[in-house]
C-alpha positions as CSV (number, residue, x, y, z in Angstrom):
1,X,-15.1,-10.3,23.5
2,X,-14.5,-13.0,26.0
3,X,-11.4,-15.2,24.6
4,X,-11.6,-17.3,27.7
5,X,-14.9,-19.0,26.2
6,X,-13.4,-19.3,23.0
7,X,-12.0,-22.4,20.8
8,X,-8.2,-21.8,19.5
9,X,-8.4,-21.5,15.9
10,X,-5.0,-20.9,15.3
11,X,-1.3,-21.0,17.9
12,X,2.4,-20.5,16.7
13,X,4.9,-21.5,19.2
14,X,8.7,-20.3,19.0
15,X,8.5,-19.6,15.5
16,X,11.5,-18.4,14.1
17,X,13.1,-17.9,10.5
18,X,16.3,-16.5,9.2
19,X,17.6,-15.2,6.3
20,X,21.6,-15.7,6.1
21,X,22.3,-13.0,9.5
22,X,19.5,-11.8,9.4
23,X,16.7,-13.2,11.8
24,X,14.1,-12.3,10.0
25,X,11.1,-13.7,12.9
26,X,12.4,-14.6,16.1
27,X,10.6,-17.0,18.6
28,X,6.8,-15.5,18.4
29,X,4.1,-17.4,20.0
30,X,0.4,-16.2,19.7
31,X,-3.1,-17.3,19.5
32,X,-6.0,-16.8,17.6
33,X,-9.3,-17.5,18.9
34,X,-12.8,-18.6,16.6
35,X,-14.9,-15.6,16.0
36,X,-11.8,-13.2,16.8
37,X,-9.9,-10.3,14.4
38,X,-6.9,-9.8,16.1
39,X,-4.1,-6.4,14.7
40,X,-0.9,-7.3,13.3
41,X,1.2,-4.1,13.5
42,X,4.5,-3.2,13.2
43,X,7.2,-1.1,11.3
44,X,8.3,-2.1,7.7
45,X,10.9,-5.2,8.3
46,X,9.7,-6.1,11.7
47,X,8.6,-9.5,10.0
48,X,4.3,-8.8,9.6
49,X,5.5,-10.4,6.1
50,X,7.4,-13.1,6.8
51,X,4.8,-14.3,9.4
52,X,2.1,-14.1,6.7
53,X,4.1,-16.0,4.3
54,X,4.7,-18.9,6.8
55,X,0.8,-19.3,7.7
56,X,0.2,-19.2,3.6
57,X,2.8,-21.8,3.2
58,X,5.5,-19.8,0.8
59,X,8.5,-19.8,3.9
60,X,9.1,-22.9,5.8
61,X,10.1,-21.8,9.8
62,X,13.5,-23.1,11.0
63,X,12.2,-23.7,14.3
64,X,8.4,-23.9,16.1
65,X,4.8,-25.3,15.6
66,X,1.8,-24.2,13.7
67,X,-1.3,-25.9,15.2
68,X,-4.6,-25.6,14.0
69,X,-7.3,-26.1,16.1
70,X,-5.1,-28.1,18.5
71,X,-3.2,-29.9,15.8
72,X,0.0,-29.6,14.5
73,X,0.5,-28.9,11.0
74,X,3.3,-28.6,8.3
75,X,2.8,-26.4,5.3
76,X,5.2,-28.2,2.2
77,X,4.0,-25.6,0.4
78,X,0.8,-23.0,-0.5
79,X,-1.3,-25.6,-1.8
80,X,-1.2,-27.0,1.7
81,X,-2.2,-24.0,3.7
82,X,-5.5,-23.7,1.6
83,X,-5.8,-27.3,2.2
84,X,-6.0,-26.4,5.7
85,X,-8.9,-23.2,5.6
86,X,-6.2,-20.5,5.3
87,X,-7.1,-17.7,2.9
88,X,-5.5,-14.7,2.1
89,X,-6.1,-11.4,0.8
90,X,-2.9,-9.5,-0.5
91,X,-2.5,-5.9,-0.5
92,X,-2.1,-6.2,-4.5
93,X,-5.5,-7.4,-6.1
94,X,-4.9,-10.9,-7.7
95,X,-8.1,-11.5,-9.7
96,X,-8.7,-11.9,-13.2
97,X,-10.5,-9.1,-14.7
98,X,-11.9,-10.8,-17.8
99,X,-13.7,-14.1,-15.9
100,X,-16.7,-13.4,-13.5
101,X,-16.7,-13.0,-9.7
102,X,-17.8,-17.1,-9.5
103,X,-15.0,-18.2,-12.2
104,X,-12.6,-15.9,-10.0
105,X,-13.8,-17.8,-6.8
106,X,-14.0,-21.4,-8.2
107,X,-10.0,-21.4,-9.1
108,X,-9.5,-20.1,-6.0
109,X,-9.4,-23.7,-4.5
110,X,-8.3,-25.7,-7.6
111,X,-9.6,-29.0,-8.6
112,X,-10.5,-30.8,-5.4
113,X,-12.7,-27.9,-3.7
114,X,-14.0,-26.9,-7.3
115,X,-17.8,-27.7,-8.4
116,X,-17.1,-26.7,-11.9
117,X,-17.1,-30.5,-13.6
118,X,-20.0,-32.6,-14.3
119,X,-19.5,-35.6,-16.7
120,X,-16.4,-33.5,-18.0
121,X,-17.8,-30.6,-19.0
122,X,-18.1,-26.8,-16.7
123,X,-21.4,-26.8,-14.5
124,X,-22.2,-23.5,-14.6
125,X,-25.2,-23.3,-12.7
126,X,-23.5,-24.8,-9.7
127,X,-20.2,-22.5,-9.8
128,X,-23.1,-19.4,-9.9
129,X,-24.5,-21.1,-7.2
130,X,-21.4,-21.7,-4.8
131,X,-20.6,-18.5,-5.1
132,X,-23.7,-17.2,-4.2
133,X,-23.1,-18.4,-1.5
134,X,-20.3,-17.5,0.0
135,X,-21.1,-13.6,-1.2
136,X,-24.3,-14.3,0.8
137,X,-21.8,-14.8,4.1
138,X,-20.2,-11.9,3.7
139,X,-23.0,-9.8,3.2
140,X,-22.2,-9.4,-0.6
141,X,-25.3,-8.7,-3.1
142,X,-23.2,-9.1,-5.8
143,X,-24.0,-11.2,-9.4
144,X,-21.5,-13.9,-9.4
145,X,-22.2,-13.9,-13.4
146,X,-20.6,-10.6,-13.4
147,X,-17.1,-9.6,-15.2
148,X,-14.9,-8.6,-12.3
149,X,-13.0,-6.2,-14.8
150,X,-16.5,-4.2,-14.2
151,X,-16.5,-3.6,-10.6
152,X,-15.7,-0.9,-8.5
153,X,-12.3,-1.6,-6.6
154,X,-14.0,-1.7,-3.3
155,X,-15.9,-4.3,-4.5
156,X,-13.4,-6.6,-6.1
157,X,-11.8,-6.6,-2.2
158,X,-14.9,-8.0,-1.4
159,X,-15.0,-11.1,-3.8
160,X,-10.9,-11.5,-2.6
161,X,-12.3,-12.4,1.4
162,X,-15.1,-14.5,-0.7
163,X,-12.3,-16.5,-2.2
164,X,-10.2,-16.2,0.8
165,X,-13.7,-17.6,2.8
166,X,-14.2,-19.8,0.1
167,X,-10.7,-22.0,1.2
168,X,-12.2,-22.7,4.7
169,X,-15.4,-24.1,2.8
170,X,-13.2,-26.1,0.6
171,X,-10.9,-27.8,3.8
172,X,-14.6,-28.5,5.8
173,X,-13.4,-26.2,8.2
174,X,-13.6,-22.8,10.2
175,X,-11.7,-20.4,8.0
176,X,-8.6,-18.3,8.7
177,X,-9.0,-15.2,6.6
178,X,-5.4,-12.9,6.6
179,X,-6.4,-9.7,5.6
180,X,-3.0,-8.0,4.4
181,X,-3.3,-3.7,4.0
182,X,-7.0,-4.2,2.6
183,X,-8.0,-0.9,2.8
184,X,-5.1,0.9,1.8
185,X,-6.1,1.3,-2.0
186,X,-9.5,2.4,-1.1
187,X,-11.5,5.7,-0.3
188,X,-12.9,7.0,3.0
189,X,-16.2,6.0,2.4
190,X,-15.6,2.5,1.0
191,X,-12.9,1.6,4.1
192,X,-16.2,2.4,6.3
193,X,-17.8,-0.5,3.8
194,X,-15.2,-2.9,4.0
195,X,-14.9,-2.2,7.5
196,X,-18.3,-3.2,8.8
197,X,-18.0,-6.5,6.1
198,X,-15.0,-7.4,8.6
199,X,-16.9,-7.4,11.3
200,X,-19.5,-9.8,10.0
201,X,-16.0,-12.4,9.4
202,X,-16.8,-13.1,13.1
203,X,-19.8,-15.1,12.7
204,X,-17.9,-17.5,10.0
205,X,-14.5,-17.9,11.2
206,X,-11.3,-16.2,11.9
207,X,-9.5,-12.8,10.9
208,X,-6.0,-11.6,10.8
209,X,-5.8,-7.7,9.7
210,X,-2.6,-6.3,8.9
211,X,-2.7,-2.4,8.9
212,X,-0.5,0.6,9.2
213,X,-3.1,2.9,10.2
214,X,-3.4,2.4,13.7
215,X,-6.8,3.8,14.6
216,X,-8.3,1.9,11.8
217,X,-6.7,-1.4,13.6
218,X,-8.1,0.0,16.9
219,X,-11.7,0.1,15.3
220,X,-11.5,-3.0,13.5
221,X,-9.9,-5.6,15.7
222,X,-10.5,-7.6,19.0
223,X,-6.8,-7.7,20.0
224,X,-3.8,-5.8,18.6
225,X,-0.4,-7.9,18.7
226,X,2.9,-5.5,18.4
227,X,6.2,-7.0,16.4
228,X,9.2,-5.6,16.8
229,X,12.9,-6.6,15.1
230,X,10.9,-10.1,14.0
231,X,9.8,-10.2,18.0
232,X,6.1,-9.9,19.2
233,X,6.6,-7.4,22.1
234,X,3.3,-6.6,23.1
235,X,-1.0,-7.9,23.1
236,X,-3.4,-5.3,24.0
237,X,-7.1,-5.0,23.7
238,X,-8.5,-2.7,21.6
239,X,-10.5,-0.6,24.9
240,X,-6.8,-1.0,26.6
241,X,-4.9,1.0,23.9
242,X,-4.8,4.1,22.1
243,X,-3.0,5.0,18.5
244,X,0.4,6.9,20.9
245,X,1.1,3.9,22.7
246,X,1.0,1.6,19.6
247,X,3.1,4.1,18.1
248,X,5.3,3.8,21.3
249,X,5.3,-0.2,21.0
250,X,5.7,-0.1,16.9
251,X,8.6,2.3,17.0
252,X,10.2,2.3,20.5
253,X,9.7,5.7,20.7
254,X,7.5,8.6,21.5
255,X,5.4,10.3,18.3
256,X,6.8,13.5,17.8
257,X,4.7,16.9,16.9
258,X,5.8,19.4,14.5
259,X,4.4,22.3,13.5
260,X,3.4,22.3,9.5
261,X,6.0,25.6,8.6
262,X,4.8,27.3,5.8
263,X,6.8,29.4,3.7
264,X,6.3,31.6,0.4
265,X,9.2,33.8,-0.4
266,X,8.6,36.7,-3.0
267,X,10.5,35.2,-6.4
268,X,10.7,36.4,-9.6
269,X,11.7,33.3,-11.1
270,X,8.8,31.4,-13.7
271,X,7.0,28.3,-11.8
272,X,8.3,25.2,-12.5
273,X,5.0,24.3,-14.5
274,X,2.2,26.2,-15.4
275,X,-0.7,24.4,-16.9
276,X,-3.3,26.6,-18.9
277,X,-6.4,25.1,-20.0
278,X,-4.6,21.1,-19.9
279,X,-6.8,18.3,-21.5
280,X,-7.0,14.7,-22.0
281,X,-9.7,13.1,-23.8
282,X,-12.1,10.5,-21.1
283,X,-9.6,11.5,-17.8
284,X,-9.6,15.2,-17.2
285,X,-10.5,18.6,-18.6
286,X,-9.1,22.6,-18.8
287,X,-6.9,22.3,-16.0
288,X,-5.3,25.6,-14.7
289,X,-2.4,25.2,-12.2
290,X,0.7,26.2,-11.2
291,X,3.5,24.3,-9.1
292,X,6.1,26.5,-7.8
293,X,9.2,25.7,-6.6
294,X,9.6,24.9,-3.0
295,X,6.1,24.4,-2.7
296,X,3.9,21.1,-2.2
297,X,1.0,20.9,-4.2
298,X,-1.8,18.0,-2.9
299,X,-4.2,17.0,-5.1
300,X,-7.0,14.9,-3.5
301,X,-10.4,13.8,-5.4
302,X,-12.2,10.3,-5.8
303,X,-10.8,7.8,-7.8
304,X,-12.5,8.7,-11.0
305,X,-11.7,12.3,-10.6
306,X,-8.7,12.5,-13.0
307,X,-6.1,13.4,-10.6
308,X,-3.9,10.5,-11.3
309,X,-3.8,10.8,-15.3
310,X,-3.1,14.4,-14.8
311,X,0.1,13.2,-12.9
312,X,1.2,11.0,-15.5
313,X,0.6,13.6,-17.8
314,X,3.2,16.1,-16.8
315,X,5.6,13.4,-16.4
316,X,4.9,12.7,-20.2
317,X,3.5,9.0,-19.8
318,X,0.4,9.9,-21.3
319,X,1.0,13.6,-22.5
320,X,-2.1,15.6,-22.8
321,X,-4.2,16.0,-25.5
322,X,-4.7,19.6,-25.6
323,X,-4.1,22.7,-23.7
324,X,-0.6,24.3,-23.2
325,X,2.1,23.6,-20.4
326,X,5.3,25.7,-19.8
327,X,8.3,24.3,-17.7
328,X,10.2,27.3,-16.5
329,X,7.9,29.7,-18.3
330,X,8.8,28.0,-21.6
331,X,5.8,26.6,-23.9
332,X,7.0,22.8,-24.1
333,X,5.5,20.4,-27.3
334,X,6.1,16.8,-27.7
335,X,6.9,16.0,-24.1
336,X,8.0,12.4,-23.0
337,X,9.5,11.1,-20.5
338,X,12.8,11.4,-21.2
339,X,12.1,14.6,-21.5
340,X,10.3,15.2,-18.3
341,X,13.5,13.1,-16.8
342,X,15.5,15.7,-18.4
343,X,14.0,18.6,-16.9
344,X,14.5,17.3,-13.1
345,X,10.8,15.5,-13.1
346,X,10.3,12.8,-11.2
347,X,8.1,10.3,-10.2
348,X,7.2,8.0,-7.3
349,X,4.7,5.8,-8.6
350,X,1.3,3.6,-6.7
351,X,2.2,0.2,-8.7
352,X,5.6,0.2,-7.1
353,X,6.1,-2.8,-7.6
354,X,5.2,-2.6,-11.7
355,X,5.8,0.9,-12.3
356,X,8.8,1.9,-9.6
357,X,11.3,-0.6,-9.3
358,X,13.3,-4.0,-11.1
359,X,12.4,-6.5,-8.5
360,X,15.4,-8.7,-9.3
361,X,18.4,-6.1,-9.4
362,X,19.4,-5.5,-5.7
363,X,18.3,-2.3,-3.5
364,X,21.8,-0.7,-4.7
365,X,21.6,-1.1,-8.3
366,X,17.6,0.5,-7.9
367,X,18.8,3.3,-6.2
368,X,21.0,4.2,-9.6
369,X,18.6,3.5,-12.7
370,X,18.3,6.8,-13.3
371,X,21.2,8.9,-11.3
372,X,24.1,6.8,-11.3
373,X,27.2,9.1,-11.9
374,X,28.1,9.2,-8.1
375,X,28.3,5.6,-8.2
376,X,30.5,5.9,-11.5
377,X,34.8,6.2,-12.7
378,X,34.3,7.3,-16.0
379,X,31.3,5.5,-18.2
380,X,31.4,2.3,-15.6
381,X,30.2,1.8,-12.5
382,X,31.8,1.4,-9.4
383,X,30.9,-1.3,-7.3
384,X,32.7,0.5,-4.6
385,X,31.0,3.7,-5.1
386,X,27.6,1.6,-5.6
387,X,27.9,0.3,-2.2
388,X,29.0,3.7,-0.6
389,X,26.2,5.7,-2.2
390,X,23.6,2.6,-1.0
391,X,24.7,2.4,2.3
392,X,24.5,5.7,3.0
393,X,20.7,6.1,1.4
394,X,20.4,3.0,3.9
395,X,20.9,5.1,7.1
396,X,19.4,8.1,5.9
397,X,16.0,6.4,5.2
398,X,16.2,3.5,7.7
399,X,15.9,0.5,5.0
400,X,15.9,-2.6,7.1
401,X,17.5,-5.0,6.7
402,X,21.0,-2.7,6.0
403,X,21.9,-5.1,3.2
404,X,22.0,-2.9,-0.4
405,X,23.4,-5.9,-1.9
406,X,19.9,-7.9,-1.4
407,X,17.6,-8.0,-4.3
408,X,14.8,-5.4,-3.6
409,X,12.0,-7.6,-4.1
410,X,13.4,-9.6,-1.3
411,X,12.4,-6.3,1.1
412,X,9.0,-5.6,2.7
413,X,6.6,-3.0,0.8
414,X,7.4,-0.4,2.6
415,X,11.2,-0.8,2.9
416,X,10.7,-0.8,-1.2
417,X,9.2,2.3,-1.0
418,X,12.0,4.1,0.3
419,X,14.3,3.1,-2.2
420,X,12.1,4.1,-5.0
421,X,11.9,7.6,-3.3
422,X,15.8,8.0,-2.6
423,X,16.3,7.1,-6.4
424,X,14.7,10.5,-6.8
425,X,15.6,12.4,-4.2
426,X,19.0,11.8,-4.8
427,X,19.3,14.1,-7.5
428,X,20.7,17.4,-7.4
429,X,18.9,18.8,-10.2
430,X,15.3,17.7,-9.4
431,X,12.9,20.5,-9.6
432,X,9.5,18.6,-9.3
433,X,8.9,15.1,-7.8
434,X,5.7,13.6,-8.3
435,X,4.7,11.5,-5.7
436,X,1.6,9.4,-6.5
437,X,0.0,7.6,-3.0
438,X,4.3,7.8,-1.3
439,X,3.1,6.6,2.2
440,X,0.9,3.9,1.1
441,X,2.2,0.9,2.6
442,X,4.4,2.4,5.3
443,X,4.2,2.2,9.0
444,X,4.0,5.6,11.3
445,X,7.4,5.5,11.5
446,X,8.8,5.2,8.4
447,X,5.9,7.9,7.1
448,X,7.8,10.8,9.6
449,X,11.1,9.8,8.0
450,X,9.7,9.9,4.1
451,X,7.8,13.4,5.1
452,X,10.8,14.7,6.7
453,X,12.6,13.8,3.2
454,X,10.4,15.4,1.0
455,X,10.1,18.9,3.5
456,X,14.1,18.4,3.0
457,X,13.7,18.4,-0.9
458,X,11.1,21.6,-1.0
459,X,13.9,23.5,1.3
460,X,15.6,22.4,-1.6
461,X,13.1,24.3,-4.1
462,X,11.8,21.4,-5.2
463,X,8.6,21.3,-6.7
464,X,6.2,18.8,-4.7
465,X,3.1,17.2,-6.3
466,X,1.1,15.3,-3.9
467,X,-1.7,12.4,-4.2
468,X,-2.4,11.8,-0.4
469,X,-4.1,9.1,0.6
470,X,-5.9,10.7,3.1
471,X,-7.3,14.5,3.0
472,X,-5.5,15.0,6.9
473,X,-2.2,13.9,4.7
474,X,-3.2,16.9,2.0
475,X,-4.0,18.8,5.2
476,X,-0.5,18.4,6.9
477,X,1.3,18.5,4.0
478,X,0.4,20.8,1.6
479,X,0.6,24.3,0.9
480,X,-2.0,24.4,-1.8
481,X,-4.7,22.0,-2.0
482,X,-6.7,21.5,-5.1
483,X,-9.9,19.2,-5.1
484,X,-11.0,17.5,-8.7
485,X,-13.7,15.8,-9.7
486,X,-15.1,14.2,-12.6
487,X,-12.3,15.3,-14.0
488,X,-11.8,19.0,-13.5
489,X,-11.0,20.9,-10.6
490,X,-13.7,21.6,-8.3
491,X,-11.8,24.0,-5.4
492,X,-8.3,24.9,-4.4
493,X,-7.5,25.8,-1.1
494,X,-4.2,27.9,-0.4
495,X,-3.3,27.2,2.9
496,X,-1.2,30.1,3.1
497,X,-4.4,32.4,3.6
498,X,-7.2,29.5,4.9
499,X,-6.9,26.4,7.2
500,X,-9.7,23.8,5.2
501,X,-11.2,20.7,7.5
502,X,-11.5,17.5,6.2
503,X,-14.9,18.0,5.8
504,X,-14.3,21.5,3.7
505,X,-12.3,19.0,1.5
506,X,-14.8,15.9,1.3
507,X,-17.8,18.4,0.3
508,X,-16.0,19.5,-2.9
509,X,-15.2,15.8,-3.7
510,X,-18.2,14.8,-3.7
């Protein structure tokens, strides 16, 4: 596209925000132009967050100007980015499951945008309507009448831009859609979906996409824009730019190639789990696998396929219903959690943020829920130690900011992430780590140093359990690859003896 001939939707100028020492964004000046999708990109911590928060109006900037189509604004607050046409779609889904897709989208813009009231009472017929719409914009056929809870995932990230499209319709103006990681929870073929839905954003306003996977950013956008330590430090067009030099830019550094290494060494020792025959009633069916130590196991299959409930299954959050499972060659009964936890299981949980971490105890307290005797004199723990142990997890993982003393919910997604993994791989006695979706949310960069950590803990013997999200992940990763579907396992592929393609993969998904 031709920017020259376009209106300015949106311009920062000097925008900078600090947090204590920390300078969090630091003097970044863009602009976005009407009918435009421009890339944010960037490593976890190099302030794609922060940014976002100032244009929804949840941070204030110390210094700069936001202008929206050539005037300056002030966001007091949230309310007053809507105000102003700016929608955005988070990473986590924020709907309510139990109203409809047109109940969802009328509270999206509260009272004064609603058209919900007449004579006091809810006007159904013209919330249906509204919303109609607004779907009809996007390219949506969807029923506004229907209950949200009763949608595929792919499309309730569809009636997210409505609402976020919905806020410029509200404010009487162009709207600024931010689209933060919206593909990141979703499978091949509905990212191809969502994808070409972008692209039709053009026609009715503005689009900032916020990615990690760099040649979907290249697809997607008009204009990629590189941050850096809270610094924009490059634009390029997308026909300018190829995914190594955005690595180059992201990371400051060349990509580097290693060759996948795989070893089996003759043991006698029992696998770490052996599954014969596994059930669980409506998620998955006579399961027959085995995980052996120093081995990674990927799992890949739609999202209905049961893979996920078989993970929480061997770490005994929702134990099986029938079936037997032996840890160590040893029939186990009754298994739990504490149990699992016992027998060096772990598990990185997807819902982070619900599921893997206590957003208000700092990084260096989450890094000890569940190993904390090197952080202990006697039955107490040592601040001392605490901070030691932190600091050093820190360097090892590249957590930004170096700060262990922070709350973790203060840190960016994928900076969150690492800690949740070193709480695990800091044990000397784990034998099997689960690791449900572990790169989602990280940036090229911090993906190496997480992959190099878990090759680390299957040189340890470790038993790896892998839900990729994306088969060249399973591909890279895995030594065995076993496809399930509709709950049962369709294929295994031991890459020991066979080299699968993606397609190999995608064929027994489906």
């Amino acid at each position: 596209m031709t920017t020259n001939a376009k209106n300015v939707a949106l311009s920062l100028r000097d925008i900078k925000i600090t947090f204590g020492d920390v300078v969090a964004v630091n003097g970044v000046s863009l602009d976005l132009y009407e009918g435009e999708v421009i890339g944010l990109i960037g490593e976890n911590g190099a302030g794609k967050s922060t940014l976002l928060k100032i244009l929804s109006g949840i941070y204030r900037p110390d210094e700069g100007s936001i202008e929206l189509a050539g005037k300056e604004v002030k966001f007091r607050n949230p309310e007053d980015s809507l105000a102003a046409g700016i929608g955005v779609v988070h990473q986590e889904q924020s709907l309510f499951t139990n109203l409809s897709v047109a109940e969802n989208m009328d509270i999206s813009v509260g009272k004064s945008g609603s058209n919900s009231s007449l004579l006091g009472l809810y006007n159904w017929g013209a919330v249906n309507k509204s919303a109609s719409r607004t779907l009809e914009k996007i390219g949506s056929k969807l029923d506004p009448r229907t209950k949200v809870g009763d949608l595929a995932f792919v499309d309730r990230q569809m009636v997210e831009i409505a609402k976020a499209i919905r806020v410029g319709e509200s404010s009487n103006t162009k709207p600024i859609v931010i689209l933060d990681e919206p593909t990141s929870l979703l499978e091949p073929h509905e990212t191809a979906y969502l994808e070409r839905e972008i692209s039709k954003l053009r026609e009715i306003g503005s689009v900032i996409f916020v990615s990690h996977r760099l040649e979907e950013v290249i697809r997607v956008c008009d204009r990629i824009l590189v941050l850096r330590d809270g610094e924009l430090v490059a634009v390029r067009t997308k026909d300018a730019v190829d995914e190594a030099e955005l690595f180059r830019l992201m990371i400051g550094r060349e990509a580097k190639s290693e060759k996948r290494e795989y070893r089996r060494d003759a043991s006698e020792e029992a696998p770490v789990i052996e599954l014969r025959n596994l059930s669980k009633r409506g998620a998955f069916r006579g399961v027959n696998l085995t995980l052996a130590a120093g081995e990674i196991t990927a799992i890949v299959g739609t999202n209905a396929s049961g893979r996920e409930e078989l993970c929480k299954a061997l770490y005994g959050v929702d134990p099986a219903d029938s079936g037997t499972m032996l840890v160590r060659g040893k029939e186990v009964h009754g298994w739990n959690v504490q149990r699992s936890i016992k027998a060096g299981f772990g598990l990185v949980p997807s819902e982070r943020k619900v599921e893997g971490m206590v957003g208000g105890l700092t990084a260096a307290s989450n890094l000890s829920l569940i190993f904390g005797s090197d952080s202990q004199v006697g039955p107490f723990i040592s601040p001392r130690k605490l901070k030691t142990v932190a600091a050093d997890w820190f360097e090892k993982l590249d957590i930004r900011p170096r700060n262990p003393s922070l709350e973790l919910e203060r840190f960016s997604g994928g900076n969150q992430q690492k800690v949740v993994m070193a709480k695990w791989l800091k044990s000397e006695k784990l034998s099997l780590l689960i690791l449900d979706h572990p790169l989602r949310g990280l940036d090229p960069g911090a993906a190496g140093t997480v992959n190099l950590l878990i090759q680390a803990a299957v040189k340890n013997d470790t038993a790896v359990l892998l839900l990729a999200d994306t088969l060249e992940e399973a591909l890279e990763m895995g030594d065995q690859i076993i496809v399930m579907r509709d709950g049962e396992i369709s294929s295994s592929f031991d890459l020991h003896k066979e080299q699968p393609t993606s397609l190999d993969l995608l064929e027994k998904m489906v």
